[in-house]
C-alpha positions in Angstrom: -1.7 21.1 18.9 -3.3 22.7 22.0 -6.3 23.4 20.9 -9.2 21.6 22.6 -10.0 19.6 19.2 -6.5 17.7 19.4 -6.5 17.0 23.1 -7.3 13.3 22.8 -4.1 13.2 20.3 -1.5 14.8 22.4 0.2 14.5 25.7 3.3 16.3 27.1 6.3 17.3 25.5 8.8 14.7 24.7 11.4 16.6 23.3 13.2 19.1 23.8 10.8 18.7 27.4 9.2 21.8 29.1 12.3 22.6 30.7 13.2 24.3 27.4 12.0 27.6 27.0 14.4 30.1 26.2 16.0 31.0 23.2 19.1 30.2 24.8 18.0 27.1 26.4 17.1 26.2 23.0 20.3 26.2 21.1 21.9 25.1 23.9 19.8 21.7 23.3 19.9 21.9 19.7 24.1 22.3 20.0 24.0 19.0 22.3 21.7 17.4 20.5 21.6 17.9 16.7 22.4 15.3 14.4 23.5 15.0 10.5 22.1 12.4 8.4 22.7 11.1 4.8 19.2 10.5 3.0 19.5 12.2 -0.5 16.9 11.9 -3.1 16.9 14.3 -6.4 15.9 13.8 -10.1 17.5 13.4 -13.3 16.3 13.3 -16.7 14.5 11.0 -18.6 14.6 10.8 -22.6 16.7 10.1 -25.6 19.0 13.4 -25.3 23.0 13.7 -24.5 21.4 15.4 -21.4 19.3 12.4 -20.3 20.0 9.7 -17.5 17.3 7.6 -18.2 15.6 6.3 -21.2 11.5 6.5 -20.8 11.5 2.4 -18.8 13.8 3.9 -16.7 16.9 2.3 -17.4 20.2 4.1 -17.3 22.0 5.1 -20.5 25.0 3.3 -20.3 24.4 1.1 -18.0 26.2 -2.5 -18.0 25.5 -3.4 -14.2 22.0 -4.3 -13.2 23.2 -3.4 -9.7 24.0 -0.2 -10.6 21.3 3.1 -10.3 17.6 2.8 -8.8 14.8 5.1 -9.9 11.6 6.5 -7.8 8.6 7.6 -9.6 7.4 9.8 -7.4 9.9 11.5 -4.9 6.6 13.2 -2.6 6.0 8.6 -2.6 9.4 8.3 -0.7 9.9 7.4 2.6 11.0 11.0 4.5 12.8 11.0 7.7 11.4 14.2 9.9 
């Protein structure tokens, strides 16, 4: 990012700020700072096997409660929290 090219696109350090340099100073932010969040996404399969969660419309095997299970088709398409 500090190459002339991307000059118009930056500006100064927001986080962890300039005052952070160190290796030390660094974990000392990320010990203060760091946060856990829940987000999971994964896969299952889809087909007509015992092994199979989905059928090929994507509806659960099983299944009695519309409320129940929701399906992506594309996990790279979901929203990701950096």
């Amino acid at each position: 990012m500090r190459q002339p090219a991307m000059a118009a696109y930056t500006g100064k350090e927001i986080s962890p700020g300039e005052g952070v340099q160190t290796d030390a100073e660094l974990d000392e932010f990320v010990r203060q700072n760091a946060e856990t969040s829940y987000h999971p996404c994964g896969s299952n399969a889809m087909g007509y096997d015992d092994m199979a969660v989905v059928d090929a419309q994507g509806r659960v095997h099983g299944n009695t409660s519309s409320a129940c299970g929701g399906r992506v088709h594309h996990a790279a398409d979901c929203h990701w929290q950096l």
